[in-house]
C-alpha positions in Angstrom: 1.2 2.7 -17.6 4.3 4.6 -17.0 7.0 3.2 -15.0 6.8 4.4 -10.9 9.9 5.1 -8.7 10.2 5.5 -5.0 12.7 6.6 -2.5 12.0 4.6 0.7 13.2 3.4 3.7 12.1 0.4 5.8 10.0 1.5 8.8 7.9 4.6 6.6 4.5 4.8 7.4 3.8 7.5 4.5 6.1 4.8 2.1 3.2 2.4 2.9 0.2 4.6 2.3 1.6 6.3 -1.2 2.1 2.0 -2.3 -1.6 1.5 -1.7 -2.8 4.0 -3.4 -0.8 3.6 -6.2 -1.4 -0.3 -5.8 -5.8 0.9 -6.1 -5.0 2.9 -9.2 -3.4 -0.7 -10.7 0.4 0.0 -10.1 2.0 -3.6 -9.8 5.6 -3.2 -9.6 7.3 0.0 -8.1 11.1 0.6 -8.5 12.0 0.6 -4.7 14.7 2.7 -3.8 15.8 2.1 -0.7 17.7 5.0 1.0 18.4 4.0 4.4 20.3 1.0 2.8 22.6 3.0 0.6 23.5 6.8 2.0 24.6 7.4 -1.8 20.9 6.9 -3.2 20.0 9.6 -0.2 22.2 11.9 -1.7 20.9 11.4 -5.1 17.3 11.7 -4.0 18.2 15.0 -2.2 20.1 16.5 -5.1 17.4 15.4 -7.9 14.5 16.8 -5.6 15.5 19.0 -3.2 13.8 17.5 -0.1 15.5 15.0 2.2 11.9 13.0 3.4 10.5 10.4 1.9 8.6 9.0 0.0 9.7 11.3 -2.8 7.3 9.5 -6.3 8.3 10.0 -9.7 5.8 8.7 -12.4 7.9 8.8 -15.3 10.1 11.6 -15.1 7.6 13.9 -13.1 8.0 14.2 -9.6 4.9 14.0 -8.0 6.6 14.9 -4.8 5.7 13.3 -1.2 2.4 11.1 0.0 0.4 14.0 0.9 1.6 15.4 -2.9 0.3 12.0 -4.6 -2.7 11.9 -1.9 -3.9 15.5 -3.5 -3.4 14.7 -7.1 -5.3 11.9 -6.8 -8.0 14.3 -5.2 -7.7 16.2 -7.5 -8.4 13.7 -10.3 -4.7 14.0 -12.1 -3.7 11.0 -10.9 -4.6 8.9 -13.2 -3.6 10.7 -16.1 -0.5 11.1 -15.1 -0.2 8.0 -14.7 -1.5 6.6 -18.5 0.7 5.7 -21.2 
């Protein structure tokens, strides 16, 4: 499975939803980045993706983009390939 990143922050009701799912599709350890705890990682996650919300997911090195992004590839049945090795 390939490695999962997220940019986060602590009170992130979307943050929460995009773990569970990823937790249903077998995703046991996430690399938690934690934004509202470092304004350096903010500016990182802004210049790498262009958005300043979050979550913002990278599977790999794709970004997959926000919850309602991983929410639809899921429904869309891409998820999990992405996902795979």
């Amino acid at each position: 499975m390939k490695p999962v990143t997220m940019y986060t922050t602590a009170v992130c009701p979307y943050c929460i939803r995009a773990k569970q799912l990823l937790a249903s599709k077998g995703v046991s350890d996430i690399n938690e980045i934690r934004i509202d705890l470092d304004p350096a990682e903010r500016e990182k996650m802004m210049s790498i993706t262009g958005r300043r919300t979050v979550p913002q997911i990278f599977v790999g090195e794709t970004h997959v983009g926000g919850c309602d992004d991983l929410v639809a590839l899921n429904g869309a049945g891409k998820l999990d390939v992405l996902l795979a090795d």
